[in-house]
C-alpha positions, 0 to 999 in steps of 0.5 A, a space after each residue: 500500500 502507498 503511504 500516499 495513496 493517488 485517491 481515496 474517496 467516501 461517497 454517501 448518497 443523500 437521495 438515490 441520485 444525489 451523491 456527497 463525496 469527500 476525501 481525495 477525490 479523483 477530479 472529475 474532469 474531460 471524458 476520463 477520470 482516471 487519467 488525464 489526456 491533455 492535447 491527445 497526449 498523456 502527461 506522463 511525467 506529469 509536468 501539467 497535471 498528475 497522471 491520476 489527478 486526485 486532490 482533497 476536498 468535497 464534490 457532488 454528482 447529480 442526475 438532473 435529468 435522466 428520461 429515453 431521448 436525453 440525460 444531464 448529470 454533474 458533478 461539482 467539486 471544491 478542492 484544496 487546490 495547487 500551492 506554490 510561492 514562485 511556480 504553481 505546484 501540480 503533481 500531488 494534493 496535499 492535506 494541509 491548507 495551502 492557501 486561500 485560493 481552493 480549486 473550483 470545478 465542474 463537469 456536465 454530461 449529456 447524454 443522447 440516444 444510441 449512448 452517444 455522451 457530451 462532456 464539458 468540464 472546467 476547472 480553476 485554482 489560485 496557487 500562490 500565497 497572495 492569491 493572484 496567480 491562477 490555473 485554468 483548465 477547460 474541456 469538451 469532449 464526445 464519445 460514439 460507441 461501437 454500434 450507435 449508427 445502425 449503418 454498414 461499417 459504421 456500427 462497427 465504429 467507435 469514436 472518442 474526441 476532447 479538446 482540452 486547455 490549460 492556462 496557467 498565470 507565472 509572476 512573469 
């Protein structure tokens, strides 16, 4: 077991949609939790955002609309955040409060028929000790699954998209 484990998180249900979570939460952003695809390429070394993106704090996930043609889900977060003095630091969560500035989020996903989903996220944070100095992160993605289109060669055909950006505001 990691003494730092990438994320753990405790989620209750206040109704049967509506779900409370707390802990460090994997962050709910782009077309995966999990990991974090900026550009189309993989941050492996974590330069931008960690791999598994996980950060202390609390966040809901609610259904608000759920019928046969559409659903609308979200998923709302306010997290520690990034920290730093003279560059933002991005790989790791930390537990302790690193400044006034916590990390503000949401993700929305509708949902069509034939499982067809729309994503858009975003996220933003202030990283240094005066509280001026940001991080922004948005995104847009889509996901087809195989078989959505009822067409020859087409339904065997299976398509994931997300455009993502990240802006991040130095001393300089």
């Amino acid at each position: 077991i990691a003494p730092d484990p990438a994320f753990y998180e405790l989620s209750f249900a206040i109704t049967k949609d509506l779900i409370f979570k707390v802990g460090k939460m994997l962050i709910p952003f782009g077309t995966n939790n999990y990991h974090h695809i900026l550009g189309g390429r993989v941050d492996e070394q974590s330069q931008f955002l960690p791999e598994t993106w996980g950060d202390y704090g609390l966040g809901v996930n609610h259904p608000l609309i759920d019928s046969k043609y559409v659903s609308l889900e979200y998923d709302a977060y306010v997290v520690n955040g990034f920290g730093g003095t003279t560059a933002p630091v991005i790989s790791a969560g930390t537990i302790t409060d690193n400044n006034f500035g916590k990390g503000l989020g949401g993700r929305v996903i509708v949902g069509l028929p034939r499982g067809i989903r729309l994503m858009g996220s975003v996220y933003h944070s202030l990283w240094n000790l005066e509280n001026n100095r940001g991080a922004l992160f948005y995104a847009a993605g889509f996901s087809i699954p195989v078989g959505a289109f009822n067409l020859p060669v087409l339904d065997r055909i299976g398509l994931r998209g997300e455009w993502s950006r990240g802006e991040m505001q130095y001393p300089d």
